[in-house]
NUPANU-382904 format. One record per residue: residue number from 0; residue in three letters; y negated, z negated, x negated of N, C-alpha, C, O in turn. Coordinates in Angstrom, 3 decimals. Each point is the difference from the previous one (the first is absolute). Example, Ala and Ser with C-alpha at 12.3 -4.5 7.8 and 13.67 -1.06 7.14 Angstrom:
! residues 2
<site 0 'Ala' <5.690 -7.800 -13.190> <-1.190 0.000 0.890> <-1.200 0.000 -0.900> <0.019 -0.665 -1.036>>;
<site 1 'Ser' <-1.069 1.385 1.386> <-1.190 -0.060 -0.820> <-1.090 -0.730 0.770> <-1.108 -0.169 -0.509>>;
***
This chain:
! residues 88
<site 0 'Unk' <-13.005 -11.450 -5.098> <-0.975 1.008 -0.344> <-0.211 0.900 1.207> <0.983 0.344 0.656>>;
<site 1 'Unk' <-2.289 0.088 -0.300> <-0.022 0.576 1.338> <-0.773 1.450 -0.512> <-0.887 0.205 -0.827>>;
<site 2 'Unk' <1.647 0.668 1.708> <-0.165 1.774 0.064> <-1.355 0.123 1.245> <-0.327 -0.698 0.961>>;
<site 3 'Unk' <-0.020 1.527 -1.366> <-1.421 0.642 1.414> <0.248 1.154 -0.827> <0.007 -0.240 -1.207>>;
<site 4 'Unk' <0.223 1.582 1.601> <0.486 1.736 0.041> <-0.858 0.370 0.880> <-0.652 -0.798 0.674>>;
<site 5 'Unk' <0.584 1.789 -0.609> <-0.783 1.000 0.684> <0.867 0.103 1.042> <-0.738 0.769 0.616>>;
<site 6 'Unk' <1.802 -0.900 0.209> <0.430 0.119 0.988> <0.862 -1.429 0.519> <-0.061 -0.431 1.152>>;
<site 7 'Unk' <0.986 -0.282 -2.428> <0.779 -1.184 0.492> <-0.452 -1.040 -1.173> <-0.349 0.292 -1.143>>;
<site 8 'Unk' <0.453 -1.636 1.761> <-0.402 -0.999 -0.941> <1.154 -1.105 0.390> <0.696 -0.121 1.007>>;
<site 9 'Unk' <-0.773 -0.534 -2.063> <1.502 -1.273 0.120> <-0.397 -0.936 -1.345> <-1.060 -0.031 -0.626>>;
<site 10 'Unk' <2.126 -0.610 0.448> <-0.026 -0.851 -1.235> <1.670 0.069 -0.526> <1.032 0.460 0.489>>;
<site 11 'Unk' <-1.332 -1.076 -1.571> <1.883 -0.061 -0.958> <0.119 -1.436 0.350> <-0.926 -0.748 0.314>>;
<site 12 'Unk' <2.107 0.479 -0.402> <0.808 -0.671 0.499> <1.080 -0.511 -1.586> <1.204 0.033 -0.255>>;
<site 13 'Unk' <-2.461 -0.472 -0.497> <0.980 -0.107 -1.495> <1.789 -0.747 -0.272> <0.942 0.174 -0.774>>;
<site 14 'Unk' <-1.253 -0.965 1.846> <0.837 -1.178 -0.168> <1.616 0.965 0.942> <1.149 -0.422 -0.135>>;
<site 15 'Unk' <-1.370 1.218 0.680> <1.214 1.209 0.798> <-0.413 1.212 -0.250> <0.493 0.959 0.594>>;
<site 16 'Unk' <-1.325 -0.839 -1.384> <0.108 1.328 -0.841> <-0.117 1.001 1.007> <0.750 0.976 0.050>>;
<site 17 'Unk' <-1.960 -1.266 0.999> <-0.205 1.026 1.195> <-1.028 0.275 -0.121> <-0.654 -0.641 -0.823>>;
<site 18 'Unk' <-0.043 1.810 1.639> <-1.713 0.221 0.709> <0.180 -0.170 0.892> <0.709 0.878 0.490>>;
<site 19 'Unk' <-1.034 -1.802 0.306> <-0.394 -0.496 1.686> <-1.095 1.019 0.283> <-1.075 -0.127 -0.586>>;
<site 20 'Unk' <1.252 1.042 1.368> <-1.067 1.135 0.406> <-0.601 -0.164 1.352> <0.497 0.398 1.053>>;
<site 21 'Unk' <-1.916 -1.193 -1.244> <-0.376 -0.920 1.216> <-0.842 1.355 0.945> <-0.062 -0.186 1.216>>;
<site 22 'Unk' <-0.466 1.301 -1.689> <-1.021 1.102 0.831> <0.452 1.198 -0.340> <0.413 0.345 -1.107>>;
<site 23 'Unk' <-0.508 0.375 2.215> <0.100 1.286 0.072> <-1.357 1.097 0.545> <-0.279 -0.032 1.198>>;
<site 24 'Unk' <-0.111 0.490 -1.652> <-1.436 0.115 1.135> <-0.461 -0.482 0.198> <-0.703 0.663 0.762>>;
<site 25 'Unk' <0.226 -1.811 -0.771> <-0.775 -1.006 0.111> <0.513 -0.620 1.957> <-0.725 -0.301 0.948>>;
<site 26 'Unk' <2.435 0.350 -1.102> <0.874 -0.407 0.844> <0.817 -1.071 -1.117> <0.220 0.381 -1.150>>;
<site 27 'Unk' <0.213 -1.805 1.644> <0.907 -0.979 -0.368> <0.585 0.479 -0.069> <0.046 1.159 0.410>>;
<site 28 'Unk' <1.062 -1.963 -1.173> <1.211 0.177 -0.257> <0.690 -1.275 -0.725> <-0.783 -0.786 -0.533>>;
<site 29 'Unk' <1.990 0.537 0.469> <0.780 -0.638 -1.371> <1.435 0.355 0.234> <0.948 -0.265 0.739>>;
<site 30 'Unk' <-1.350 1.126 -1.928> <1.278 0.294 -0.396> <0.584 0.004 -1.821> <-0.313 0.763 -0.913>>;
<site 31 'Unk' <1.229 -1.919 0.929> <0.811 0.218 -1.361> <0.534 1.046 -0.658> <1.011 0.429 0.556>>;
<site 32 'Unk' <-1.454 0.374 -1.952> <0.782 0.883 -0.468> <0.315 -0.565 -1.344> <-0.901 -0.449 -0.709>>;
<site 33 'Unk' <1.829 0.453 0.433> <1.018 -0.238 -1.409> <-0.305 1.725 -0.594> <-0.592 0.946 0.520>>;
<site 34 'Unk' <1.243 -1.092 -1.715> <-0.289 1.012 -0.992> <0.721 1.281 0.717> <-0.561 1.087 0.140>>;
<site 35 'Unk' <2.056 -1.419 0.347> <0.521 1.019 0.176> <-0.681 0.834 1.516> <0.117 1.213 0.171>>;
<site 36 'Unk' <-0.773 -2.087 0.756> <-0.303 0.138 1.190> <-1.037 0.967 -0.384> <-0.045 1.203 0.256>>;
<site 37 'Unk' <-0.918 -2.053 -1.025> <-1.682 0.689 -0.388> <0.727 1.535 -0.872> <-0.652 1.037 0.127>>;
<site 38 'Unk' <1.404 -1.006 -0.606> <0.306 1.645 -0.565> <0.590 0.620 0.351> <0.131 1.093 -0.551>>;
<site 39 'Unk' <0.815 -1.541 2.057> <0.185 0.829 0.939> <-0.617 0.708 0.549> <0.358 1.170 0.130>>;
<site 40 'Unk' <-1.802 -1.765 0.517> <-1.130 0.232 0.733> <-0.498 1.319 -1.056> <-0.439 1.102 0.329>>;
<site 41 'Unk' <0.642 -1.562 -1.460> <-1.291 0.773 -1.032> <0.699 1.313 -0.182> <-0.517 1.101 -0.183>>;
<site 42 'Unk' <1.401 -1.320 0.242> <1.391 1.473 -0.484> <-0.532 0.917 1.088> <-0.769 0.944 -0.178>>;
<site 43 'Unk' <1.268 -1.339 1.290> <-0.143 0.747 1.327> <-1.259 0.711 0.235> <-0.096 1.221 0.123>>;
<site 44 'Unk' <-1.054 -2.238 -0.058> <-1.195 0.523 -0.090> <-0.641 1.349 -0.795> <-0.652 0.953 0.427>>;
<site 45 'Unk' <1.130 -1.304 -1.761> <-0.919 0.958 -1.023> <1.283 1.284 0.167> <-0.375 1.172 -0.031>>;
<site 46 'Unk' <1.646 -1.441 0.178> <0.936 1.535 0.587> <-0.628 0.634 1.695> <0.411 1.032 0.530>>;
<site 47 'Unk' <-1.174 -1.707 -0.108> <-0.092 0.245 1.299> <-1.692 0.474 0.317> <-0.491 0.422 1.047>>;
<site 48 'Unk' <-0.167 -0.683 -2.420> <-1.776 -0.229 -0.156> <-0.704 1.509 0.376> <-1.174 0.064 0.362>>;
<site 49 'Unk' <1.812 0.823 -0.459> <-0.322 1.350 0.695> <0.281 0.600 1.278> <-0.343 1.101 0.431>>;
<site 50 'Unk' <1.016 -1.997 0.093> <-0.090 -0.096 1.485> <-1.317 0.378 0.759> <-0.834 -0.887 -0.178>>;
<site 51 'Unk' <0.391 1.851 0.922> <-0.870 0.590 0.584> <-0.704 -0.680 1.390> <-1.125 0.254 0.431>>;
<site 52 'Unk' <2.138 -1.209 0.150> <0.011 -1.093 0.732> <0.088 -1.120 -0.452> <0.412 -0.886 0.749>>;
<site 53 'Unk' <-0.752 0.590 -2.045> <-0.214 -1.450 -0.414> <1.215 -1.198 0.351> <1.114 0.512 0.115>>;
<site 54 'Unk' <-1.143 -1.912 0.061> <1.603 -0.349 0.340> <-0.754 -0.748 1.364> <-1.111 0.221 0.482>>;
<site 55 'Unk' <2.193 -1.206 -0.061> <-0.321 -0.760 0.862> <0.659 -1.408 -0.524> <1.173 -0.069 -0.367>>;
<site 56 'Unk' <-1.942 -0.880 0.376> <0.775 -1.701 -0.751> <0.155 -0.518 1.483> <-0.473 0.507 1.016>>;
<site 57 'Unk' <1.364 -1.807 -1.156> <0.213 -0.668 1.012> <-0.052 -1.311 -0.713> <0.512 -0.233 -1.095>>;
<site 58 'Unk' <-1.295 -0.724 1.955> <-0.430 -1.190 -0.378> <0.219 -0.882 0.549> <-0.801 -0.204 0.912>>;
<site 59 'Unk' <2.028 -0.931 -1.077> <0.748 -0.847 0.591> <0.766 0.166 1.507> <0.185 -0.704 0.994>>;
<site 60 'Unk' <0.253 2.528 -1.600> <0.757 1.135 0.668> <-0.068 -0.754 1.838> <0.896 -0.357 0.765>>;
<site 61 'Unk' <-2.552 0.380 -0.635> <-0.426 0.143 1.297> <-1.228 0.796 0.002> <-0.220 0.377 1.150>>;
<site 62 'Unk' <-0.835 0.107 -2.131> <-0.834 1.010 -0.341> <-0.367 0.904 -0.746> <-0.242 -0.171 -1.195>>;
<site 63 'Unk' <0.136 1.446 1.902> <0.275 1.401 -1.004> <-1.678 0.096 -0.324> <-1.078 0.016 0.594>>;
<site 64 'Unk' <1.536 0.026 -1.694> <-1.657 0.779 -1.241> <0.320 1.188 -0.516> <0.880 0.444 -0.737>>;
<site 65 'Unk' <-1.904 0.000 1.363> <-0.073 1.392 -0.242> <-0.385 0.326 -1.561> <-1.183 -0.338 0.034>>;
<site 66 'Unk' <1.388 0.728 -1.234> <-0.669 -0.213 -0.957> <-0.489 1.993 0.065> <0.861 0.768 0.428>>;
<site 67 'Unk' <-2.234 -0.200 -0.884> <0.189 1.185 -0.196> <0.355 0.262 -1.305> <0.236 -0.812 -0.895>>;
<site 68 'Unk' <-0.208 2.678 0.848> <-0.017 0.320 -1.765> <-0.912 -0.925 -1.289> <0.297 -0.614 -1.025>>;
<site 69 'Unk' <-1.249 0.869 1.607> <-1.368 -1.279 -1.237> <0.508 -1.319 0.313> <0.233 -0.578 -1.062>>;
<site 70 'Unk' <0.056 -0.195 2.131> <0.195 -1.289 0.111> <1.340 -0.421 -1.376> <0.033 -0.905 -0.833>>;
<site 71 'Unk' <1.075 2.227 1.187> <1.564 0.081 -0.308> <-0.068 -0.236 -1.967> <0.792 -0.450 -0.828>>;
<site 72 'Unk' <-2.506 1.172 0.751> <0.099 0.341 -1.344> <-0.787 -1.645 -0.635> <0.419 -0.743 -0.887>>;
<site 73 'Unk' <-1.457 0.636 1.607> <-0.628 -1.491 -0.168> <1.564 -1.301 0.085> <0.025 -0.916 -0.823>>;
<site 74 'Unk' <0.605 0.991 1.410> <1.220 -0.766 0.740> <0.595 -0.120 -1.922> <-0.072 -1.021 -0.683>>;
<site 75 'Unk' <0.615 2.380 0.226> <0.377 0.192 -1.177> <-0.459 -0.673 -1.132> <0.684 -0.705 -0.743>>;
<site 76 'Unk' <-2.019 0.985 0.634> <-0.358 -0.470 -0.984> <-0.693 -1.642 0.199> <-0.612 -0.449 -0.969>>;
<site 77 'Unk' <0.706 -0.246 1.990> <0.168 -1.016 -0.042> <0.952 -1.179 -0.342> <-0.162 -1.140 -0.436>>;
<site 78 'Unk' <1.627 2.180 0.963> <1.419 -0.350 -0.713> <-0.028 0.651 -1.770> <0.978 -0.451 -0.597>>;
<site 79 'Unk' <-1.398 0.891 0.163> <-0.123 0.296 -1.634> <-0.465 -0.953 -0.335> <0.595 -0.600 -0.896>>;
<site 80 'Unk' <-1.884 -0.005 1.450> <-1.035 -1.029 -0.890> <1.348 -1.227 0.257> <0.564 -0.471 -0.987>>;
<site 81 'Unk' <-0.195 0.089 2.280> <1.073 -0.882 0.357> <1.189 -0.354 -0.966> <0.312 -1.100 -0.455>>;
<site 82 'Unk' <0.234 2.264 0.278> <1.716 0.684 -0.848> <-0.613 -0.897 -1.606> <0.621 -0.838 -0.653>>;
<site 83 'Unk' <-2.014 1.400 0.395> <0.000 -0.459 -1.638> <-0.614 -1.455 -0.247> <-0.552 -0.490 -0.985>>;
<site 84 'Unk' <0.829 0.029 2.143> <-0.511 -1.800 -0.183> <1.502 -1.051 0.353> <0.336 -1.158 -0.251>>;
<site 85 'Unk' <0.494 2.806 1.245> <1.428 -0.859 0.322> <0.638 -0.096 -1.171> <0.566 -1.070 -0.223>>;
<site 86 'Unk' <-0.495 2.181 -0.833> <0.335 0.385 -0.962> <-0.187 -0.460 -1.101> <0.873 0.044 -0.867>>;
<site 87 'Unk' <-1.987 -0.549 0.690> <-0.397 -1.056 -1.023> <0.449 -1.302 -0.705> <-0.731 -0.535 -0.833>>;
***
């Protein structure tokens, strides 16, 4: 099943129970997240979502994305629509 978000898009990975998260920005990527990985990410984020400097991601921890405050909040609620299809 494949994701397109307002900021990251990927597909599930039914058969390992992952989201392969192929874009960031409309920057590649692949990266595997398992449940506990993907609600790591999500924990951190939404404790961190008022951040005034927005975060910075790293993407196959050789490129920094800058995400801003609106991107940080779009970023969020792309992982919500995500969380209730992992969840399902």
């Amino acid at each position: 099943m494949n994701f397109s978000g307002d900021i990251i898009a990927g597909a599930f990975d039914q058969c390992n129970d992952a989201f392969i998260l192929q874009q960031v920005k409309q920057l590649s990527t692949s990266s595997s997240l398992n449940k506990d990985q993907f609600d790591a990410i999500y924990h951190y984020l939404r404790t961190n979502q008022d951040d005034p400097g927005g975060q910075v991601l790293s993407l196959n921890d050789q490129m920094l994305v800058r995400l801003t405050q609106e991107e940080l909040q779009d970023f969020i609620e792309d992982l919500d629509r995500i969380k209730s299809i992992f969840w399902s």
